[in-house]
N, C-alpha and C positions, 0 to 999 in steps of 0.2 A: 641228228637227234641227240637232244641231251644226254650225257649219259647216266644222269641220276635219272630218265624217267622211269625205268624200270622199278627202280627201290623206292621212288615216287606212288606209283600205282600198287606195288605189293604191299605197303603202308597200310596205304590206304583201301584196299580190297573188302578187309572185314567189314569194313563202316560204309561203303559208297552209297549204300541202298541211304544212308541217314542224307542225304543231301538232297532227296525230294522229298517231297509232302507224302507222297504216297507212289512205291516206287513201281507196284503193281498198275495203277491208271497209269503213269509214265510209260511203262512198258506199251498200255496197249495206245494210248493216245499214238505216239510215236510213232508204231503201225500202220495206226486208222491213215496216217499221212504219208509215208514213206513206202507204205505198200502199194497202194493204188499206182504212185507216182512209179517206181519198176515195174509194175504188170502193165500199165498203160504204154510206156515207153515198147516195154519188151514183145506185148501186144497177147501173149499167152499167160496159164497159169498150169500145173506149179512151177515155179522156177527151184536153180541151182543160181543158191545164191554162197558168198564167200563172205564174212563181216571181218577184216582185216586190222578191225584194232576193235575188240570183243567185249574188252573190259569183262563188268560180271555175268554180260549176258543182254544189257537191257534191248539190244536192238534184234540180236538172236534170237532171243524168247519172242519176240513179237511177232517175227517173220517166220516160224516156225507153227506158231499158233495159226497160222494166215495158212499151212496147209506145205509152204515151201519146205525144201532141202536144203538145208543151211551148214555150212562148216564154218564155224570160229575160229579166229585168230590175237592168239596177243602178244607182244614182247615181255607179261607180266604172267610169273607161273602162278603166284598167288590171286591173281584176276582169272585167268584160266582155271583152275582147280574149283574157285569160288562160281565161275559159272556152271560151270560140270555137275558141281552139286546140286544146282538151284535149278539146269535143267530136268535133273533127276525126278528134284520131289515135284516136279507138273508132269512127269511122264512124257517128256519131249526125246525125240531121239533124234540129238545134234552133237557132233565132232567137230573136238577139240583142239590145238594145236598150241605150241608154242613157237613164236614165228614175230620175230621183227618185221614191219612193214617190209623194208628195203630190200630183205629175203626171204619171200617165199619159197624159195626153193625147194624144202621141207614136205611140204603141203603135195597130198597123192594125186592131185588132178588139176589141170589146167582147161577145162571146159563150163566156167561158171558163165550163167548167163545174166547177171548182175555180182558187183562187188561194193559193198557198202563199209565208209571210213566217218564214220560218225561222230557226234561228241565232241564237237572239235579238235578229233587228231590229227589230222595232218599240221597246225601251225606248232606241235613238237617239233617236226622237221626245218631245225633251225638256218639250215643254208641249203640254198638253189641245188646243190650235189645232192645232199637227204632227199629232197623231194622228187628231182628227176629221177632218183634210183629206185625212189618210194612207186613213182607211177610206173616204171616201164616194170618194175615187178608184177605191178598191179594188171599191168597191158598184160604181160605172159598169160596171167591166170584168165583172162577173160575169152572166150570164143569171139570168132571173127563179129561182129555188132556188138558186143554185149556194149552193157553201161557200167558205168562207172558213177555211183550216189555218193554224195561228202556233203556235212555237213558243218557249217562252222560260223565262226564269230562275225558279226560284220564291221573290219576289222579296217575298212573306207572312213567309217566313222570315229570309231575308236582311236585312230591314229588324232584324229581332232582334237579331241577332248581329255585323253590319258589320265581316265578316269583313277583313281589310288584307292577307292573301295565299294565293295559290293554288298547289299545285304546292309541288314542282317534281317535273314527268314525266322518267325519264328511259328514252331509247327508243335501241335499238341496231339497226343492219341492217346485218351483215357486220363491215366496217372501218370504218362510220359511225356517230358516235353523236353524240345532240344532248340539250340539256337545254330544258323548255319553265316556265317560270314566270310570276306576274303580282302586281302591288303594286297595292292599291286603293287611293285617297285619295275618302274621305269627304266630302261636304258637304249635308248635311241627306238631302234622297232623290235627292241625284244621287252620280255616284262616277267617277272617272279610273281606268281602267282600265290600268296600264303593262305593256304585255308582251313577253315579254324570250326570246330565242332565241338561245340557243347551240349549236353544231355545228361538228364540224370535218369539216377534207376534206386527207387526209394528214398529216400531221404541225401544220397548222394550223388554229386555234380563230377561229369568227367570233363576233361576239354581236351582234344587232341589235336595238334597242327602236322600241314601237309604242306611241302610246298613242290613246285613244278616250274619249269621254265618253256616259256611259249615265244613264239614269233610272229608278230602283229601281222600275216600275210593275206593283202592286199586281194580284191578280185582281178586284177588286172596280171599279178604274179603268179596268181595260182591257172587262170586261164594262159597267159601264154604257158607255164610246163605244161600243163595238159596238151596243148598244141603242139610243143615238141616232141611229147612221147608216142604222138599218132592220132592224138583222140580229137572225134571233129563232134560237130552239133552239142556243143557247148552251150551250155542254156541257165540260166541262173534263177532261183525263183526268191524271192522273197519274203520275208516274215509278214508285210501286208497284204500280202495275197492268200498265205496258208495258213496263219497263224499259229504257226511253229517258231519255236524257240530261237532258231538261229538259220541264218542266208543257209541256202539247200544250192548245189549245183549237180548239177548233169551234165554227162558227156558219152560219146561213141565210140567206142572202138571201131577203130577202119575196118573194113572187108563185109561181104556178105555172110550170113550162117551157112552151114554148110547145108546143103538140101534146098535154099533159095534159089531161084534165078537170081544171074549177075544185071 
């Protein structure tokens, strides 16, 4: 993992809610899709779910509202602190962490029955070592079946076309309007991601830039690590099947739950 992404995300904390239209339907949209897709897998409800790169909360909040046990996680104290508070003022009662992917270790329980890496985190992990460390952390925390949810780029395609920019969104609420844009720069299969927010607040424009570095990883890269680190029924779903924002995969943690027959 890069090691700016920390000071990357703590940047940017205050502001992230400004990069949707509306970060409240975000929240629950994302939900309405990601939830059924763990309960169904997992076959019960509520779950003990883990969100291991938490950001401000947006997928925490969602899965908590849905009734689950949720513990957050982020490598960003400013992303953590910023969710803590936002679950506060909903009256959600979800724990916090500050926790690199790679180490868990921190975190008081290894009995989650889903672990969800959303947002496109995982292609932070810019070499094969990040990520294999990233999942076999991820294996610890999960009980024997649990799932493993990640969400990310589809990055099959992307590798095609190395796209250089994205946007620009432009969103209004009232007297507020903001513009949301991004500049890629290229290097082989990684890419700098700069992104760029403008918004005013009365008669004044601010514009603030972020940048990040990512790793175009492939579905073929991300399912074999998953393979190596134990995880089987590997399944990938698509944006033209759910219509969600970005390729969704699943996967199994080996072994039966305890209380199953084998």
């Amino acid at each position: 993992m890069s090691t700016d992404t920390a000071a990357f995300y703590d940047d940017l904390a205050e502001h992230y809610h400004l990069i949707f239209e509306d970060w409240s339907r975000s929240i629950e949209r994302q939900a309405s899709v990601l939830g059924p897709l763990l309960e169904s897998r997992i076959g019960r409800k509520p779950l003990r779910i883990l969100d291991c790169a938490c950001g401000i909360g947006t997928q925490a909040i969602g899965m908590a509202q849905r009734g689950h046990t949720v513990v957050g996680s982020d490598l960003s104290k400013a992303a953590v602190r910023r969710a803590a508070a936002e679950t506060r003022k909903l009256g959600l009662d979800v724990e916090f962490h500050v926790a690199d992917m790679r180490d868990l270790s921190a975190l008081p329980r290894s009995d989650f029955d889903a672990v969800l890496v959303a947002d496109n985190s995982l292609p932070h992990l810019l070499s094969d070592e990040d990520l294999n460390q990233a999942l076999e952390n991820i294996s610890v925390r999960l009980r024997p079946g649990g799932v493993l949810l990640a969400t990310i780029r589809d990055y099959d395609s992307l590798l095609h076309t190395r796209p250089s920019f994205q946007g620009p969104a432009f969103y209004s609420e009232g007297e507020t309007r903001r513009i949301v844009h991004q500049v890629w720069d290229w290097n082989e299969n990684q890419y700098v991601v700069h992104l760029y927010l403008t918004w005013n607040s009365a008669s004044l424009w601010t514009t603030k830039h972020y940048a990040g570095r990512y790793r175009a990883m492939t579905r073929a890269e991300l399912t074999q690590g998953l393979g190596l680190s134990g995880f089987k029924e590997i399944e990938w779903i698509m944006p033209e099947s759910t219509k969600f924002y970005q390729s969704i995969v699943l996967a199994r943690k080996e072994g039966k739950p305890v209380g199953e027959p084998a």
